[in-house]
C-alpha positions as CSV (number, residue, x, y, z in Angstrom):
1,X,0.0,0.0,0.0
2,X,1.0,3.6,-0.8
3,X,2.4,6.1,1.9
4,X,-0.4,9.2,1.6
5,X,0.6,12.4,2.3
6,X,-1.5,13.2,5.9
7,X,-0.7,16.6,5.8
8,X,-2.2,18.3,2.4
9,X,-4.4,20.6,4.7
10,X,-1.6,22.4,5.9
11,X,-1.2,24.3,1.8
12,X,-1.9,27.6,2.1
13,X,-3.9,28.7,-1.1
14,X,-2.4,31.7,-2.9
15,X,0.9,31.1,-0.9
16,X,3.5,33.0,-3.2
17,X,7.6,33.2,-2.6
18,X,9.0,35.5,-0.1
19,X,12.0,35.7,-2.3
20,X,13.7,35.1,-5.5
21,X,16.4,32.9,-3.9
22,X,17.3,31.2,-1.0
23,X,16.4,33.7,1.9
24,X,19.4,33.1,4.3
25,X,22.0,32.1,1.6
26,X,21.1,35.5,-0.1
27,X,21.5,37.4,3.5
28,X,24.5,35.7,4.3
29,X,26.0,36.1,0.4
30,X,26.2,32.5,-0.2
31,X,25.1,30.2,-3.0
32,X,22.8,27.0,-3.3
33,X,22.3,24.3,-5.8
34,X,18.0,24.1,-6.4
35,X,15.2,26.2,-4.4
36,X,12.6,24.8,-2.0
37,X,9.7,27.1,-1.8
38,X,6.9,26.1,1.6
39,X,3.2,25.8,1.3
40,X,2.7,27.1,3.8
41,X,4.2,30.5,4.5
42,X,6.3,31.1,1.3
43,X,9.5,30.9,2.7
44,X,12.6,30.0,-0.2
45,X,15.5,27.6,0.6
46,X,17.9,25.7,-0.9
47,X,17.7,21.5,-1.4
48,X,19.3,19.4,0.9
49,X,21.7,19.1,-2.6
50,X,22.9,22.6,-1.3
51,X,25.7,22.9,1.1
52,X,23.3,24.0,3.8
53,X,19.9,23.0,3.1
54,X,17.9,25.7,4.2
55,X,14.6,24.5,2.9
56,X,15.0,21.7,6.0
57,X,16.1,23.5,8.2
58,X,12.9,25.9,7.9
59,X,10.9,23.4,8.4
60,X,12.8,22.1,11.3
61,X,12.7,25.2,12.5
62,X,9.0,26.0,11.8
63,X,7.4,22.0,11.2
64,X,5.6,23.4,8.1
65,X,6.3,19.9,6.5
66,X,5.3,20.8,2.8
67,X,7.5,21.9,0.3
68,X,7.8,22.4,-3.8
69,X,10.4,22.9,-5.9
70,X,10.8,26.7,-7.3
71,X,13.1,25.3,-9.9
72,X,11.7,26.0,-13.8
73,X,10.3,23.5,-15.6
74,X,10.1,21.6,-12.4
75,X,6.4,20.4,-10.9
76,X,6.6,18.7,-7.9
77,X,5.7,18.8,-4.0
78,X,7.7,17.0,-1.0
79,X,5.8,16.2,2.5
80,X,9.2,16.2,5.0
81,X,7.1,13.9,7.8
82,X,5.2,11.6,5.5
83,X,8.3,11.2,3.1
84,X,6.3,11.1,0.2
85,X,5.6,13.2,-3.0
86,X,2.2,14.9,-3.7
């Protein structure tokens, strides 16, 4: 059986990026690999491909567990507790 996503309430509608690159890599002058943007408040960080992973340590920090890439031509959404895509 399939692991399901438990936490699809938790999308914001309308939620738009805070930023046009990773939030703390930007304040801090650094660079990243992809962009992570959440559901749930907008918030842009770089993939865990990215020497410091910013889009986990948001949610980490936050445990707004649903994220999707920002990346062009890219279409996909990650659930961080559930493990799964959407």
């Amino acid at each position: 059986m399939a692991v399901q996503c438990t936490h699809v309430g938790a999308i914001k509608k309308g939620v738009k990026p805070r930023t046009k690159g990773c939030e703390e890599c930007l304040k801090a002058g650094d660079t990243w690999t992809h962009l992570r943007m959440c559901l749930e408040c907008g918030h842009v960080g770089c993939c865990d491909s990215s020497k410091n992973r910013h889009a986990r340590a948001h949610f980490h920090e936050t445990e707004h567990p649903l994220i999707q890439s920002a990346e062009r031509g890219e279409d996909w959404r990650w659930c961080y507790l559930d493990e799964v895509y959407l």
